[in-house]
C-alpha positions in Angstrom: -3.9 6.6 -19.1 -2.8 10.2 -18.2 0.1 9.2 -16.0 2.1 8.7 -19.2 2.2 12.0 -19.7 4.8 12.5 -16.2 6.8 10.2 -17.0 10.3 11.7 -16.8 12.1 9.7 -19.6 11.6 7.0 -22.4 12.9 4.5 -20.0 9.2 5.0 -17.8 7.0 5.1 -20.9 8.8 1.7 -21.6 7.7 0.3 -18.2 3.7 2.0 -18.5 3.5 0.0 -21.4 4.3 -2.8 -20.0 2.5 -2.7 -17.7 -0.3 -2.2 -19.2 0.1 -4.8 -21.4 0.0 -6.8 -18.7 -3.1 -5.9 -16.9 -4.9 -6.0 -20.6 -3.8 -9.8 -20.8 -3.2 -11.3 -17.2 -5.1 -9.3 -14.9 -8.1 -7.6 -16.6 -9.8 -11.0 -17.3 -9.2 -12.4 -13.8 -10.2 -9.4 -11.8 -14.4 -10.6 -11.9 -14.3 -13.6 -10.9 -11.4 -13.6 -8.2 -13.1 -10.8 -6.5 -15.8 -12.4 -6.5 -14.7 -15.9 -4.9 -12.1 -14.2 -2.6 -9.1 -15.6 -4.5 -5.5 -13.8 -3.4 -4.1 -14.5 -7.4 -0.5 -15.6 -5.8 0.5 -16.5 -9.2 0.0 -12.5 -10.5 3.0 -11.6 -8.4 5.1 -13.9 -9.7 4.2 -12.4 -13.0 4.7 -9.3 -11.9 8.3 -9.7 -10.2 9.5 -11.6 -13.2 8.8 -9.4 -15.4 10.8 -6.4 -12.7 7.7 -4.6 -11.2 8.1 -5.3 -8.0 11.5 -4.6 -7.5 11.7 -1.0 -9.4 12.8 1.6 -6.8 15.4 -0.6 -5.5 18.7 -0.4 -6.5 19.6 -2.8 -9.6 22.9 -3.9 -7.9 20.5 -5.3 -4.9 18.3 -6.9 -7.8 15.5 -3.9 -8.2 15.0 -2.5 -11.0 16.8 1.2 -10.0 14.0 3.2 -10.8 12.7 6.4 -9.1 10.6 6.2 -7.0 7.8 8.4 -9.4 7.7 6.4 -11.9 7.5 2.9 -9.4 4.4 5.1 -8.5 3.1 5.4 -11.6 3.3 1.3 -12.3 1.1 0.9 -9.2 -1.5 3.4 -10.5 -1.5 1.6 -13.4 -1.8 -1.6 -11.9 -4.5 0.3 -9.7 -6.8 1.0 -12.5 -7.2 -2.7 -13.7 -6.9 -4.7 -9.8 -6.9 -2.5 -6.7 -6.5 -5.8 -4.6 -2.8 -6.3 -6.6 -2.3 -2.8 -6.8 -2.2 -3.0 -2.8 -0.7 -6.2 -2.6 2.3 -4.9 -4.6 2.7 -1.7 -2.2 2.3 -4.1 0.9 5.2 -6.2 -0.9 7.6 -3.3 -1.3 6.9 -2.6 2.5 8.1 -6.0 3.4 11.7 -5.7 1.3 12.0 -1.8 2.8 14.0 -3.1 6.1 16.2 -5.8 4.4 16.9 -3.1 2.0 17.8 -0.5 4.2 18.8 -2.1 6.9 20.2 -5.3 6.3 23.3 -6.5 5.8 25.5 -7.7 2.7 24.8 -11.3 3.5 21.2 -11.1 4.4 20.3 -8.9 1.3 22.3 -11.6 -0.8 20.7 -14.3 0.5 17.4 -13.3 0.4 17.1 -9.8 -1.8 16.9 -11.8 -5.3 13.6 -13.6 -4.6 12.0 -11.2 -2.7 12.4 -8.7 -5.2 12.0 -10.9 -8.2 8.8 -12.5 -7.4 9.4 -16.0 -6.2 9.0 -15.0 -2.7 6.0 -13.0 -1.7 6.0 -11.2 1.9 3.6 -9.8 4.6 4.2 -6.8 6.6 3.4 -7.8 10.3 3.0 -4.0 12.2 -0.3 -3.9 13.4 -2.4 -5.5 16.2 -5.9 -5.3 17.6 -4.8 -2.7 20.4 -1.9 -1.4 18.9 -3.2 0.0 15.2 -2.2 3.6 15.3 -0.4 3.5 18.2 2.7 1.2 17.3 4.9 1.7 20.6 1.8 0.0 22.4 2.9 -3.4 20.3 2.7 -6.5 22.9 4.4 -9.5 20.8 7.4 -9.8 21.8 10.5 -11.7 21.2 13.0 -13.0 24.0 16.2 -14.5 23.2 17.4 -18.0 24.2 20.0 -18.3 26.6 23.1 -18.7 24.1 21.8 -15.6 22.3 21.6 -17.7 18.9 18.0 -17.3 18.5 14.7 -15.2 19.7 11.1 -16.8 20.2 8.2 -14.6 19.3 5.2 -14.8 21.5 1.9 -12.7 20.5 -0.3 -12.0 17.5 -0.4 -9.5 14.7 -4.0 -8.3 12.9 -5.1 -7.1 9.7 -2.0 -8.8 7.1 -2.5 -8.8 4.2 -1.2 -11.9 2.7 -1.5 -13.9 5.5 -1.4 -17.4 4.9 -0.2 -16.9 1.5 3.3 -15.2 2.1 6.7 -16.9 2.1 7.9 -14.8 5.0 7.0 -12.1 7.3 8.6 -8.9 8.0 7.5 -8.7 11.4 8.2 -6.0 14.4 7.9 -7.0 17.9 9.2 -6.0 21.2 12.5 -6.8 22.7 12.6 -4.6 25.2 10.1 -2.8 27.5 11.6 0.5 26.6 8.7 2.1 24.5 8.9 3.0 20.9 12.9 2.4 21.6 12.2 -1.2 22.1 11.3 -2.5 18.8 13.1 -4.6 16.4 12.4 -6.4 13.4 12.8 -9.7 12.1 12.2 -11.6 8.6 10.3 -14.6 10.1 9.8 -17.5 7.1 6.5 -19.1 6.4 7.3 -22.5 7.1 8.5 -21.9 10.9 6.7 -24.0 13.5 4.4 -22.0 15.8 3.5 -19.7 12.9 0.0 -19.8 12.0 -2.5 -17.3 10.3 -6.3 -16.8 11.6 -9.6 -16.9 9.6 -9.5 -14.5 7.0 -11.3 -11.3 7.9 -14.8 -10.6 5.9 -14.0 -7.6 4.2 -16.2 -4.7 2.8 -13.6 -4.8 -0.2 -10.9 -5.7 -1.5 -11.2 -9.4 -1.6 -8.2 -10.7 -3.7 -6.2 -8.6 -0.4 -6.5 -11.8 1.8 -6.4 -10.2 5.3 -6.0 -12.2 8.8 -4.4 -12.3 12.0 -0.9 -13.8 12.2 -0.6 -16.0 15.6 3.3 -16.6 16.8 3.2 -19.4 19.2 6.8 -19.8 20.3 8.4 -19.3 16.7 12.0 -20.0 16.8 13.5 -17.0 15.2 17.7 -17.2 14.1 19.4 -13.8 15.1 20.7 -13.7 11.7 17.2 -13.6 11.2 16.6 -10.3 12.7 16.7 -7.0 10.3 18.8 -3.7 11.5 20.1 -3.5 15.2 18.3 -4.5 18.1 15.5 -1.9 18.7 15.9 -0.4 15.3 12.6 -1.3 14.7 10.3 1.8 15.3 13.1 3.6 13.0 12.3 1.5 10.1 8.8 0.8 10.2 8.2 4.7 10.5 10.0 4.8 7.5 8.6 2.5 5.4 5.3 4.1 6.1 6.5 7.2 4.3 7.4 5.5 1.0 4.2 3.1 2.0 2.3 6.3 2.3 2.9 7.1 -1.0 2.3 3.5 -2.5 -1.1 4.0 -1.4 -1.5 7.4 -2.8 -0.8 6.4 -6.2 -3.1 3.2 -6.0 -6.1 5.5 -4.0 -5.6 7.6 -7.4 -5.6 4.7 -9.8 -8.7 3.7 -9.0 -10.4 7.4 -8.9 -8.7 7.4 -13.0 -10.6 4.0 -13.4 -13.9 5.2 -11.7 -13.6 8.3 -13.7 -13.1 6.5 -16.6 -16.3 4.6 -15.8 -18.4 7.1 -15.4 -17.2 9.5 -18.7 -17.6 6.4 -20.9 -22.0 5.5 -19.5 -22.2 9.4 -19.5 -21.3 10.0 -22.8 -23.6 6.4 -24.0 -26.5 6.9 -21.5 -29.3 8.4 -23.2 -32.4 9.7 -21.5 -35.5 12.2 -23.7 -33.3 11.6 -26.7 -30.1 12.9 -25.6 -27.0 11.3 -23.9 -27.0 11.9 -20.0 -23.6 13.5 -20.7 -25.1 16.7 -22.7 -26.2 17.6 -19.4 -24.5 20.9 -18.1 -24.8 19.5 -14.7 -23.3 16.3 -14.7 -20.3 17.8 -17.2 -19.5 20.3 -14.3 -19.8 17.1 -12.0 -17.3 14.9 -14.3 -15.0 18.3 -14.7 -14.8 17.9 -10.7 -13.8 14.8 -10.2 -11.2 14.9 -12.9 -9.7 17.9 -10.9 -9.5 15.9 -8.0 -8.1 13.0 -9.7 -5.8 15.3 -11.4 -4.6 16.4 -7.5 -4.6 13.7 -6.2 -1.7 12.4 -9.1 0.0 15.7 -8.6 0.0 15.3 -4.9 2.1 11.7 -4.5 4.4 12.9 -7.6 5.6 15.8 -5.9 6.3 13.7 -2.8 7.9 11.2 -4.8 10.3 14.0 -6.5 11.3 15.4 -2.8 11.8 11.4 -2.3 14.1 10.6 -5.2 15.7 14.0 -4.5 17.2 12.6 -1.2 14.9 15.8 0.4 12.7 15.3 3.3 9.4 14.2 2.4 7.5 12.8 5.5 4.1 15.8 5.1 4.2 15.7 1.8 3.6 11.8 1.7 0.9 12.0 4.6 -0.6 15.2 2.6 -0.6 13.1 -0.6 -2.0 9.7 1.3 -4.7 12.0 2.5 -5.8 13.9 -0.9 -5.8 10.8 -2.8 -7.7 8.3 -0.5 -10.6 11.3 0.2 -10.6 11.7 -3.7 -10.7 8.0 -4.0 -13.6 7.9 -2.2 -15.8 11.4 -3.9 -14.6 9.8 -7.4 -16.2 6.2 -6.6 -19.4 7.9 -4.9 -19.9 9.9 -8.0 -19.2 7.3 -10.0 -22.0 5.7 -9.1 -24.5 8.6 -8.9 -23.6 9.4 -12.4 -24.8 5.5 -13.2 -27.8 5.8 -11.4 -29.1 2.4 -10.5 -26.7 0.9 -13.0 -23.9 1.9 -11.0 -25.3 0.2 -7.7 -25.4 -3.3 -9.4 -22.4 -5.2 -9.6 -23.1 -5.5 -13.0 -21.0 -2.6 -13.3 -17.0 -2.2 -11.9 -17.7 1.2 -9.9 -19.6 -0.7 -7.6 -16.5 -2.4 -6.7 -14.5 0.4 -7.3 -16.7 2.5 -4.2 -16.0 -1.0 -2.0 -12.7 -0.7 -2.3 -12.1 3.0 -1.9 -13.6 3.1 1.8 -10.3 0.9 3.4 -7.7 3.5 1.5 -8.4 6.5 4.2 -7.8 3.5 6.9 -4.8 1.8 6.1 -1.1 2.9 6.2 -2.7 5.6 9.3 -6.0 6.8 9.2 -6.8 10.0 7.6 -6.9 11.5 10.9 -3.4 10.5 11.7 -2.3 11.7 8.6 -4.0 15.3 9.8 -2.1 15.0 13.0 1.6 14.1 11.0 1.1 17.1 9.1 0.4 19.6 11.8 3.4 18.2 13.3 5.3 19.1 10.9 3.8 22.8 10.0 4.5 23.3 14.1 7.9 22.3 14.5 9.7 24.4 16.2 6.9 26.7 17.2 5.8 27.8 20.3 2.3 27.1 20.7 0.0 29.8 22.6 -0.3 29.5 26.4 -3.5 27.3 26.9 -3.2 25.5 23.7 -3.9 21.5 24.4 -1.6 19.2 23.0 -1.8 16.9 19.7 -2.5 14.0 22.3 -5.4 15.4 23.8 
């Protein structure tokens, strides 16, 4: 795969190898027939953690594998290229352990760092809800503490988790005061707590191993140790797990335009139509050249935002620039995948089919492309004056 050839040292060629050696023996063969039943592989990510994926840009002395943060990327486009649906589920899974990470304290990272991060215990990232997607400081779940202050009970309903119904616990923001964006805070809710239920799992357009639902808190009893950072810390962090979430994202979205690619090269170059192979064609060669540029961008995009992150430099635009080159590219790579297999590639016969399923939810997710316009016009205005007349960003 043509990531290996960024990797920065020997140390990342020795992780790209093994993970590909594990999506050649314990994904590869499973990725058919759990798409097709809607099977969330649970046991995949134990694999995964065991063997240190999904703990590699956390620091080793919290139980991560002290990676950079490029070459974590790279494991996920790797991953990517074989299962999207784990690929995302592994990015999901790093968003959950960002605030305990970050923000938690020696005790709770002790207690509960080691499993998170090794596999045994898999999380869901509880952000979103039906009127409050984009818009996070619109959030309605709340919490409210108990009189002695021991405890908080959650009241509301999240949408669109991933996991759901299969995680061991929930990183979940809610609101604990009615003071905007400033009133958020966030808590590590376990699976088992009574009240805590997840909904029917939403009928997808792709993805189907990504089991997706609403998560329904019904009076969940909630310890205070239980809560993650200070109280209304919680805007803080989940703005900045998007970033790094961003760029999870980015480097699956580009994973599966190297797969598509991939696809598409290999029928092109087999394909043979008035006794010559589809791929002698000027035409479609300037059409494969094209979407290997734009593969080749969109990798080049999330690596230079991971370099600016591992750099301790700011790195907010570059991650929305690199979410939004990838997904789009994602999605052109998949389409022409399947124009370049003709009626083939419209059979599910064939992966791309998949592949162009799967693409369509990347520019959604993690802010929709259009937000991730908006976050980088932000940034390129700050500290401007705009022109008399000019509307503002929320209009």
């Amino acid at each position: 795969m043509p990531a290996s050839r960024l990797l920065p040292d020997a140390a990342g060629d020795d992780l790209i190898e093994l993970t590909r050696d594990l999506c050649r023996k314990e994904l590869a063969p499973r990725v058919e027939a759990a798409e097709t039943s809607g099977e969330l592989p649970r046991d995949v990510f134990r694999t995964l953690g065991r063997s240190g994926l999904l703990g590699l840009p956390y620091p080793e002395e919290l139980g991560g594998g002290g990676q950079p943060y490029e070459t974590y990327l790279q494991v996920v486009e790797e991953i990517a290229a074989t299962w999207m649906s784990v690929a995302v589920g592994v990015s999901v899974h790093a968003l959950t352990c960002f605030p305990l990470v970050t923000a938690g304290t020696d005790e709770q990272q002790a207690t509960w760092l080691p499993d998170m991060l090794g596999g045994d215990l898999l999380g869901a990232y509880c952000l979103s809800e039906r009127d409050a997607g984009s818009d996070i400081a619109s959030m309605r779940t709340r919490a409210k503490p108990v009189a002695d202050g021991s405890a908080y009970i959650i009241r509301g309903t999240k949408a669109w988790i991933s996991h759901a119904g299969h995680a061991d616990y929930y990183t979940s923001f809610v609101r604990t005061a009615d003071t905007g964006s400033r009133g958020l805070s966030c808590f590590l809710v376990p699976a088992d707590a009574p009240g805590l239920s997840a909904g029917t799992p939403e009928r997808k357009m792709g993805l189907a191993s990504d089991t997706v639902s609403e998560i329904h808190y019904e009076d969940v009893h909630v310890d205070t140790g239980r809560r993650i950072g200070a109280d209304g810390e919680g805007m803080h962090l989940a703005l900045a797990a998007l970033d790094s979430g961003r760029l999870g994202i980015a480097a699956a979205a580009t994973g599966l335009a190297q797969a598509a690619l991939d696809a598409a090269v290999s029928y092109a170059a087999t394909r043979t139509q008035f006794g010559r192979t589809i791929a002698s064609n000027q035409g479609l060669q300037f059409l494969l050249a094209d979407l290997q540029a734009q593969t080749y961008a969109a990798r080049s995009a999330y690596l230079l935002a991971a370099r600016l992150k591992d750099a301790g430099r700011p790195f907010s635009m570059e991650a929305s620039s690199a979410k939004l080159i990838a997904t789009d590219a994602a999605m052109r790579v998949t389409t022409d995948a399947i124009q370049v297999l003709g009626g083939a590639g419209y059979t599910s016969d064939f992966p791309v089919e998949r592949m162009f399923r799967d693409a369509k939810v990347t520019q959604i997710f993690e802010g929709t492309n259009q937000i991730q316009r908006i976050v980088i016009a932000r940034h390129l205005l700050a500290g401007t004056t705009p022109p008399k007349g000019t509307p503002s960003a929320d209009h």
